[in-house]
C-alpha positions as CSV (number, residue, x, y, z in Angstrom):
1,X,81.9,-127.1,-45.6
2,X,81.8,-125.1,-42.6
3,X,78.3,-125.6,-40.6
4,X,75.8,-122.9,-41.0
5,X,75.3,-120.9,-37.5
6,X,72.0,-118.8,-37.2
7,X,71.8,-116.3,-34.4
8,X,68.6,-114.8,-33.6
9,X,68.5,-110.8,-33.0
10,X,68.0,-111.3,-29.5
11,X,71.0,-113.2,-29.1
12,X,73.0,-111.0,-31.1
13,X,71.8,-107.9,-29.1
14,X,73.3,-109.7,-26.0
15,X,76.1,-111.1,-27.6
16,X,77.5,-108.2,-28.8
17,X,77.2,-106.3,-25.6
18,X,79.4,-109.1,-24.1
19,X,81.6,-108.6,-27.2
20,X,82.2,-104.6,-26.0
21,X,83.1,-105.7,-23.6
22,X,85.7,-108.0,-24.4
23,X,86.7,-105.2,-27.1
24,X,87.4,-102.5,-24.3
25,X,89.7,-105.4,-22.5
26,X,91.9,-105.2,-25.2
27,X,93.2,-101.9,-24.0
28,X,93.7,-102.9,-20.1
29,X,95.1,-106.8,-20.8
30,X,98.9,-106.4,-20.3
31,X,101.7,-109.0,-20.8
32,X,105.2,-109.5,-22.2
33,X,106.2,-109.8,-25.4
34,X,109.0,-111.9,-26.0
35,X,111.7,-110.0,-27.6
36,X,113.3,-111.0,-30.8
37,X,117.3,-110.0,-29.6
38,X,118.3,-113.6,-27.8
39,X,120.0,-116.5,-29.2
40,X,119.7,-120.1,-28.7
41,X,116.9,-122.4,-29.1
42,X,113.5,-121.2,-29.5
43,X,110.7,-123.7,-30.2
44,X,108.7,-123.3,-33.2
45,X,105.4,-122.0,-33.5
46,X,102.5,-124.8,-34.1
47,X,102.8,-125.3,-37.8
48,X,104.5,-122.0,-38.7
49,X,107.1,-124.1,-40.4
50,X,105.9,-126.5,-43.0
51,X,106.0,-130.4,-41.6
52,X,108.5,-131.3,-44.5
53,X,110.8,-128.5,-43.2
54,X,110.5,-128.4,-39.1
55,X,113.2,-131.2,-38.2
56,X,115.5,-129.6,-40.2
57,X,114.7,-126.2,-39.3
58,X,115.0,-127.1,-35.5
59,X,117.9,-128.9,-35.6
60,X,120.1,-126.8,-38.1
61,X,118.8,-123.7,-36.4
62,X,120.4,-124.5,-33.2
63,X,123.9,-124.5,-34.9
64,X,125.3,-121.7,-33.5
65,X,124.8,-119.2,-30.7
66,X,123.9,-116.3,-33.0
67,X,121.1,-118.5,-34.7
68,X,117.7,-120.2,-33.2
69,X,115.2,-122.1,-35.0
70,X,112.7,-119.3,-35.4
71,X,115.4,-116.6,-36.6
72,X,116.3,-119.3,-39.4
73,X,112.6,-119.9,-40.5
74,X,112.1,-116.2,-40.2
75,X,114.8,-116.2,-43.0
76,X,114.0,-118.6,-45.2
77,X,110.3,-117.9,-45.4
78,X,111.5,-113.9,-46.4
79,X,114.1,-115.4,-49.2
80,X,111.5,-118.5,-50.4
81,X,108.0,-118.1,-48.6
82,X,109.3,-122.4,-48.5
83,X,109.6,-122.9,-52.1
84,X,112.1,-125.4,-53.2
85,X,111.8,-124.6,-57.0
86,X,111.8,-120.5,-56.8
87,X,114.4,-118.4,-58.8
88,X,115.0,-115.0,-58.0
89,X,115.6,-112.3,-61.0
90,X,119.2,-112.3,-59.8
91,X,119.1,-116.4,-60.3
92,X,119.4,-117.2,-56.7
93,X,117.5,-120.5,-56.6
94,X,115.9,-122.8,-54.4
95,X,114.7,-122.9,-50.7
96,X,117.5,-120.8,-49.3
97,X,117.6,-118.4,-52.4
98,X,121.4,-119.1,-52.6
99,X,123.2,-117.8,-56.0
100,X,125.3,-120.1,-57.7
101,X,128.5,-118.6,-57.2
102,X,127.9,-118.5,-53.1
103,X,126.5,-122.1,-52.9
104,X,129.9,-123.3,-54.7
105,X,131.9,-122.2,-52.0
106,X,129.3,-122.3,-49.0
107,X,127.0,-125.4,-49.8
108,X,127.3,-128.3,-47.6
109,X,126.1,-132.1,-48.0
110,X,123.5,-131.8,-44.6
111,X,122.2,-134.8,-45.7
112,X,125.1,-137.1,-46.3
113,X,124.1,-138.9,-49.7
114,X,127.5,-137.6,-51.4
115,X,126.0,-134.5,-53.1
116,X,125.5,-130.8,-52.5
117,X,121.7,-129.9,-54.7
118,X,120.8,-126.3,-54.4
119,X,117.8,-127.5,-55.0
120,X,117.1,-129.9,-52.3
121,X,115.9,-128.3,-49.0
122,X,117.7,-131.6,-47.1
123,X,121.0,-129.9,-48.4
124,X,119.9,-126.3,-48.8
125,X,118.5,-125.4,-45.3
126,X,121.6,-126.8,-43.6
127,X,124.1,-124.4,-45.9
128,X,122.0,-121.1,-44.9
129,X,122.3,-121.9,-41.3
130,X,126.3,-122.7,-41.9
131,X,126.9,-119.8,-43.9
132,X,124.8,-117.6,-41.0
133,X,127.2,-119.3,-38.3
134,X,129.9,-118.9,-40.6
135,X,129.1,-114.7,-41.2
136,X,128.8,-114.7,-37.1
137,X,131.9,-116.1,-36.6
138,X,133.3,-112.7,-39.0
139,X,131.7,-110.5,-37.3
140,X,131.6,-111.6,-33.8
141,X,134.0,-108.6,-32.3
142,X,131.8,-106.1,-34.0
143,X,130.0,-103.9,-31.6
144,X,126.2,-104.5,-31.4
145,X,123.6,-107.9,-31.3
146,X,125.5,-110.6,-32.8
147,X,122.6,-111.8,-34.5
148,X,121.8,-108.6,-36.4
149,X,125.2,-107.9,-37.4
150,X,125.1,-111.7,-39.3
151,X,121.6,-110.9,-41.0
152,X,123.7,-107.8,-41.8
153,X,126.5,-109.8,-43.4
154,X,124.3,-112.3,-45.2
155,X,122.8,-109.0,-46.9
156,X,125.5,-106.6,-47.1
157,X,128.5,-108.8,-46.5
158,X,130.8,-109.1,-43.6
159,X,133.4,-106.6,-44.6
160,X,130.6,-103.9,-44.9
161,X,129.7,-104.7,-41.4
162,X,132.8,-104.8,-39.7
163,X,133.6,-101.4,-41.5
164,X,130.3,-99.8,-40.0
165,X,130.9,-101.3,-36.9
166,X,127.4,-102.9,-36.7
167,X,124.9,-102.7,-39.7
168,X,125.5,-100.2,-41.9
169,X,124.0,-97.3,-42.6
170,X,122.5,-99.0,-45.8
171,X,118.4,-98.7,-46.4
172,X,118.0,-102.5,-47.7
173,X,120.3,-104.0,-45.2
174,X,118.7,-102.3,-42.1
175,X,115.2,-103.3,-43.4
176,X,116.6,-106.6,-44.6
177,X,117.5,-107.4,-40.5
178,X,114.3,-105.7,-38.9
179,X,112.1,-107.4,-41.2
180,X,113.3,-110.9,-40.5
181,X,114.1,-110.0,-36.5
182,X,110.2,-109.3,-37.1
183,X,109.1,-112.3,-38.6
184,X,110.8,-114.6,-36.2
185,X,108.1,-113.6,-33.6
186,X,105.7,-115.2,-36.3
187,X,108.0,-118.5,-36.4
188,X,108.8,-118.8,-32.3
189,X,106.4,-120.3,-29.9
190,X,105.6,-117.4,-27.3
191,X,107.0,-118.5,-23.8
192,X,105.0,-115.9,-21.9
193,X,101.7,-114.6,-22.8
194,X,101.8,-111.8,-25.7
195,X,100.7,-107.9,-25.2
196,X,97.1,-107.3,-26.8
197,X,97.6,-104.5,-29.8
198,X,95.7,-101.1,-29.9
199,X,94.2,-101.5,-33.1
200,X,92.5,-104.6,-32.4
201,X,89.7,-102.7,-31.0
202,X,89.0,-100.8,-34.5
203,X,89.1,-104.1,-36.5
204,X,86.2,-105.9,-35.0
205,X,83.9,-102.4,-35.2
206,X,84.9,-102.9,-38.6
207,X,84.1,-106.5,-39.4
208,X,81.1,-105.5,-37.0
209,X,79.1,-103.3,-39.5
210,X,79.4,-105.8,-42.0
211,X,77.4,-108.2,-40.7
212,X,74.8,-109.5,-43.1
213,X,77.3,-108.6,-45.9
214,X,77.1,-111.3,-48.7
215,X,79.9,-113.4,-49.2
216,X,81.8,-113.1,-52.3
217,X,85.2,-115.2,-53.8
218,X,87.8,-112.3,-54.1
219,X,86.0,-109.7,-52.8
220,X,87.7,-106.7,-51.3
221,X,84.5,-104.6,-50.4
222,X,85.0,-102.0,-53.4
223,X,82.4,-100.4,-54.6
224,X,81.9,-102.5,-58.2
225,X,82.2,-105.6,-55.9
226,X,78.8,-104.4,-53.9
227,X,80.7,-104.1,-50.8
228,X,81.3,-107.8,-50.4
229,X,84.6,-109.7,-49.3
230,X,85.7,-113.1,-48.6
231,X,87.6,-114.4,-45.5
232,X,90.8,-112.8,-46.3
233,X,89.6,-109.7,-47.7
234,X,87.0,-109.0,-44.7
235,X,90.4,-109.1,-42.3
236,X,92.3,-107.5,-44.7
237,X,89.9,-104.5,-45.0
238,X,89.2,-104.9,-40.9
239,X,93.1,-104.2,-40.3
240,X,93.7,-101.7,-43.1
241,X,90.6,-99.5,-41.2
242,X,93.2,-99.0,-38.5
243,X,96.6,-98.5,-40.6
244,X,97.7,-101.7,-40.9
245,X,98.5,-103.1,-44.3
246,X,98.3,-107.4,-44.1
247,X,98.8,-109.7,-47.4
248,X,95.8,-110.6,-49.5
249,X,95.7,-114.3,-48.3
250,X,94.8,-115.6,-45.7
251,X,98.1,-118.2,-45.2
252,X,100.1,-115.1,-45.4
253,X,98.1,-113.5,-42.8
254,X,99.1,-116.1,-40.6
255,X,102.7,-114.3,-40.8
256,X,101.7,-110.8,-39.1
257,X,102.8,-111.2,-35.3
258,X,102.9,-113.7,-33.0
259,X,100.5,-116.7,-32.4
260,X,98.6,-116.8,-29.2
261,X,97.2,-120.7,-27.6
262,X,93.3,-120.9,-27.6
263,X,93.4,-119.9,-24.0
264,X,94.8,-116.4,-24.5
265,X,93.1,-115.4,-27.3
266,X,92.0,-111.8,-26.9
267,X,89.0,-110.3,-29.2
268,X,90.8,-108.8,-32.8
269,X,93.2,-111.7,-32.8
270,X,93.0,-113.7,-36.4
271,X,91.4,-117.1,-36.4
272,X,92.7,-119.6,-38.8
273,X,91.7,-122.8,-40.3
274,X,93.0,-125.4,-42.3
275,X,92.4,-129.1,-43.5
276,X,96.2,-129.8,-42.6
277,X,96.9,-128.9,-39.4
278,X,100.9,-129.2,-39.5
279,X,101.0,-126.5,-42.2
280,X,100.0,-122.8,-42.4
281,X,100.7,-122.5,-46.2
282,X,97.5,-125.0,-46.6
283,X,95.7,-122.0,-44.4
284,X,91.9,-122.2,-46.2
285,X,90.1,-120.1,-43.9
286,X,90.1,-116.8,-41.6
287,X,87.9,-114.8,-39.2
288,X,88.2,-112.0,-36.4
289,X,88.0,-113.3,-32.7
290,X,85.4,-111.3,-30.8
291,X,85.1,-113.9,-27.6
292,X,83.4,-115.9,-25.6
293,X,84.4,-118.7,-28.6
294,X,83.1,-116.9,-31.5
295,X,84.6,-115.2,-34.4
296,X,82.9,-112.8,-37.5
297,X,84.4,-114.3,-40.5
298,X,82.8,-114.2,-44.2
299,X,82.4,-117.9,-44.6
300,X,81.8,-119.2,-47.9
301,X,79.7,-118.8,-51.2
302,X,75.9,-118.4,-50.3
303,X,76.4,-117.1,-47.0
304,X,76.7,-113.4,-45.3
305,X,79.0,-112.1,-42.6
306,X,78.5,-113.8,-39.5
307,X,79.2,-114.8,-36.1
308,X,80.7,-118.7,-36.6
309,X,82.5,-120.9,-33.6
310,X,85.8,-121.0,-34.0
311,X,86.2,-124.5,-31.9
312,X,86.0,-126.7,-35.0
313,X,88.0,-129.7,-35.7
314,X,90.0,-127.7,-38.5
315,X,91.0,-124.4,-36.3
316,X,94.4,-124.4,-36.5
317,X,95.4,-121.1,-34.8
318,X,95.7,-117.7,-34.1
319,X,98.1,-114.5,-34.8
320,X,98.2,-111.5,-32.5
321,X,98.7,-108.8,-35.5
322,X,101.4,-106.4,-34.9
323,X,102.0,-103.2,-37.2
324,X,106.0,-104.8,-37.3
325,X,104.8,-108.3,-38.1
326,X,102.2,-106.9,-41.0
327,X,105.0,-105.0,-42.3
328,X,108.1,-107.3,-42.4
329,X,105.9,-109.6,-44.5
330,X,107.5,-110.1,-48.0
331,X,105.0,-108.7,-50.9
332,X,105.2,-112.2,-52.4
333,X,105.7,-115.6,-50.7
């Protein structure tokens, strides 16, 4: 249970004056984002990758110039959101969403104990990132990134590639590569600090005027609902104010854009929190950053809209939403 903060109007007058002013730094902060078009080794982002999964993500992911650990979480989180026992409609199965027919001629043993299990992540995550490396090596004298045109071959198949001389001109297979080149901001660790967004600024006045707003499970702030919302909803409703469309939960949310340390959090980032720190799928809680340490979240039954801490032994991290992070986000995970 998450400790109840009270903040007298005085305090709130002054506070949010300082909070303006954190707002209007939003739009002068400037930075680098990292950009998604490199290859190699990229470290992972803190728990972006569930613990079970990291090792093997890290090391399999470093297979092959065209690949990096990131790219290859990007990729299994789109096909499986990490679920080991999923089946598709068009009976792919398992972590890596591989069809029977592909995994005959392209799973590997990546754990050595004599069998090839579609089902086992110890076998399946080291047969997407061979059968990536393997598509690179098709289409490695095809004009354009390297890395796109094997996201391209995965989806499309090589031949289709090499025919188009890049990715083709094919709706699903160009969203297919900008959606996971997307995500694997979400699963890198930034290596320079990240470029605030311009709709931050329009989120917090949103989460703003409801302070005082009763908390409700599921709400989404509709009209029948009173106008209340809990965690995920509040930031869901913050972010849709300014066009941009996030998941329902808040786990999910953790997905929209990169992930800022504690020290460069800017006000509109997300705030997470979680009773398992090595996991975002176990994600419980979310708020908006407004500085100076604090956050407005919607905290829990019995409780309004507030201003809460966000230094608590279960904050688990942040996420810098981009509109290209919200919207490479699978609808269901």
């Amino acid at each position: 249970m998450r400790k109840v903060w009270v903040i007298g109007g005085a305090a709130v007058g002054l506070g949010m004056g300082f909070v303006m002013l954190l707002v209007v730094g939003v739009y002068v902060v400037a930075g680098n984002l990292v950009n998604g078009v490199t290859s190699g080794s990229r470290g992972l982002a803190k728990g972006a990758v569930p613990a079970a999964y990291k090792q093997l993500v890290q090391q399999w992911g470093n297979l092959c110039p065209a690949l990096n650990p990131a790219l290859l979480a990007a990729q299994l989180y789109q096909e499986s959101g990490w679920n080991p026992t999923v089946v598709s409609p068009a009976d792919a199965r398992g972590i890596a969403q591989f069809i029977p027919s592909t995994w005959a001629t392209h799973g590997i043993d990546g754990n050595g104990d004599g069998k090839r299990d579609i089902w086992d992540p110890n076998d399946a995550i080291p047969s997407a990132a061979s059968y990536d490396c393997e598509l690179a090596k098709y289409v490695k004298d095809v004009p354009g990134n390297t890395s796109d045109n094997m996201l391209a071959a995965y989806n499309a198949g090589a031949y289709r590639v090499i025919r188009a001389g890049g990715v083709p001109a094919i709706s699903e297979t160009q969203n297919y590569v900008k959606r996971i080149r997307s995500l694997e901001e979400s699963f890198a660790a930034p290596v320079t600090r990240i470029d605030p967004t311009r709709q931050a600024a329009g989120a917090i006045a949103f989460a703003q005027s409801k302070l005082g707003t009763p908390y409700l499970w599921g709400g989404n702030g509709t009209a029948d609902q009173g106008g209340r919302f809990d965690c995920s909803g509040l930031t869901k409703a913050a972010y849709e104010k300014v066009g941009i469309t996030l998941p329902r939960v808040a786990n999910d949310q953790y997905n929209a854009g990169p992930h800022p340390s504690r020290d460069q959090l800017l006000p509109g980032d997300l705030v997470f929190f979680s009773d398992d720190l090595t996991d975002s799928r176990a994600i419980r809680h979310v708020g908006i950053y407004v500085g100076g340490g604090y956050m407005i979240d919607a905290p829990r039954s019995n409780a309004v809209i507030r201003f809460d801490p966000v230094d608590t032994p279960d904050y688990f991290g942040a996420t810098r939403v981009t509109e290209d992070g919200a919207k490479a986000l699978p609808t269901k995970v």
